[in-house]
N, C-alpha and C positions, 0 to 999 in steps of 0.2 A: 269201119268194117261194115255199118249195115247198109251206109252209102253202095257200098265195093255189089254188096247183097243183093239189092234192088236193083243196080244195073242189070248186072248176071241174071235176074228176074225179069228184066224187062224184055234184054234180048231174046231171051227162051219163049217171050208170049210174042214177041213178034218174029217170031221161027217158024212159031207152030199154027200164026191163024186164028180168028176167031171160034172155031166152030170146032167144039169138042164136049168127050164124056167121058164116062167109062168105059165105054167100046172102041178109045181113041186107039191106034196104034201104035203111038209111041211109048203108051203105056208100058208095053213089054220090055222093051229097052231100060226104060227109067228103072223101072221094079229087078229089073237086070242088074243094071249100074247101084243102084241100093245096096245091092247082096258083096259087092267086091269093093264098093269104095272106104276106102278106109279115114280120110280129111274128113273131118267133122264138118266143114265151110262148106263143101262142096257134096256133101249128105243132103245139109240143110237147102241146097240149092235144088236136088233134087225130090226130095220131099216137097218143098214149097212149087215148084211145079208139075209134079203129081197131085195134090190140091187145087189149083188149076186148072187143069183140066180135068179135075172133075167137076167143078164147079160149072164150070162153060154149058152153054147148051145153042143148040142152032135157032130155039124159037127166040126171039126178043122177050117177047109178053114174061114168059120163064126167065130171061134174064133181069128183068125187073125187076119183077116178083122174089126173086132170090136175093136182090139187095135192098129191096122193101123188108125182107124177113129179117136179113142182118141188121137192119136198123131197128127194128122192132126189139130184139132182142139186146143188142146194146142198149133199148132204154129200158130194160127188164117187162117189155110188154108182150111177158108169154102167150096171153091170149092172143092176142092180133099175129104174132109171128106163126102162133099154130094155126090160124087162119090161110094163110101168107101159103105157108106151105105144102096145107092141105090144099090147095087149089093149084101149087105149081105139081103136086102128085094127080091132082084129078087132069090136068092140062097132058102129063107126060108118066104114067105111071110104071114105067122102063127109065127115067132118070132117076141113078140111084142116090145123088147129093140130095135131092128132096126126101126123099127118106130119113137120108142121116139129118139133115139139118131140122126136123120134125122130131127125130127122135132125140137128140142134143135136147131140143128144148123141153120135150117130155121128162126127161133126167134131170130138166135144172126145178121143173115143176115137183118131182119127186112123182113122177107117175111111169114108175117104173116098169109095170105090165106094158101101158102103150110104147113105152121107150125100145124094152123089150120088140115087140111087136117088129116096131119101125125100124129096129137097128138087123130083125129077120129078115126082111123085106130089102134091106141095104145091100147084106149078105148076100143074097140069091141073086142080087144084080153085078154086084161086084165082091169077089171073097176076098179078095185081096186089100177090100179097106181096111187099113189099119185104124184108123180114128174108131170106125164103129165094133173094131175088135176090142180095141181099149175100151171105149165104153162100154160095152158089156162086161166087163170085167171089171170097171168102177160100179153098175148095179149089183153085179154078184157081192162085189163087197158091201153095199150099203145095204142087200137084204142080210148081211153076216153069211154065205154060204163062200168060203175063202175060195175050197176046192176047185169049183168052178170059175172063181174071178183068176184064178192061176193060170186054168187052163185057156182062156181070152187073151191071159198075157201074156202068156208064151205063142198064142198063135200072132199076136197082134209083133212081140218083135221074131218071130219066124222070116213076116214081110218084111218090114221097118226093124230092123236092127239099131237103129241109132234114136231108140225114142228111151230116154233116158230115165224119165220120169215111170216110164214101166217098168224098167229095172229098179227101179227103186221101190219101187211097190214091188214086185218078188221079193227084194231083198229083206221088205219089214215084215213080209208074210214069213219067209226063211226064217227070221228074228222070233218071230212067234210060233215054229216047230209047224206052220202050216202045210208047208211041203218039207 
């Protein structure tokens, strides 16, 4: 199956080009096809290509730097990732994955103000991320303020209806009389 995944992934990156964002076009489509498809395979297909292109960007320098950061961070070296990032936000301050990928790591640092901050900043470029809706909603929980982490998660599967792991977190809030 993840063989079957990765193809369906690859044709989709050689569909669409190198050179995208958050201001990509097809976005509206995808985020369309999100709300109606009902196959969990072919959710996951479009999610993982909505991540994609956001990721993408037309400068190279930013495309390096963005997989310079991902490496940094899989070796838990939040300092240098937050380096990493800060400079692919100073290079492009209208790309909104630098954002989120700065505020991810701010979250995993426990510096939740900046996290905050940068998942604001993601927001205002792109409202429809769901990644940095869910996280926000993961800080609302780790400062204890439920209220708020609920409402993150309801916006974040408003978009992304098939992010499961948010429903499950409603449901242990639900569990707990939170909502």
């Amino acid at each position: 199956m993840r063989l079957i995944m990765k193809a369906a992934l690859l044709s989709l990156f050689l569909a669409t080009g190198s050179l995208a964002d958050q201001n990509d076009p097809q976005l509206e489509d995808l985020f369309n096809r999100l709300q109606t498809i009902q196959d969990a395979n072919e959710a996951q297909i479009i999610i993982q290509k909505i991540w994609f292109i956001w990721y993408q960007h037309e400068n190279q320098e930013v495309e390096y730097l963005m997989e310079q950061g991902e490496v940094s961070m899989r070796r838990s070296d939040y300092e240098d990732a937050v380096r990493i990032y800060t400079r692919v936000i100073a290079i492009d301050p209208g790309f909104a994955e630098g954002w989120n990928r700065r505020a991810t790591i701010y979250y995993l640092m426990g510096e939740y103000d900046l996290s905050t901050q940068d998942v604001e900043k993601t927001l205002a470029l792109e409202p429809r991320h769901f990644g940095a809706l869910s996280g926000q909603g993961l800080i609302y929980l780790r400062r204890e303020k439920p209220t708020q982490a609920v409402e993150y998660f309801k916006r974040a599967l408003e978009v992304n209806p098939h992010m499961s792991n948010i429903r499950q977190n409603l449901e242990s809030l639900k569990e707990d009389d939170v909502i």
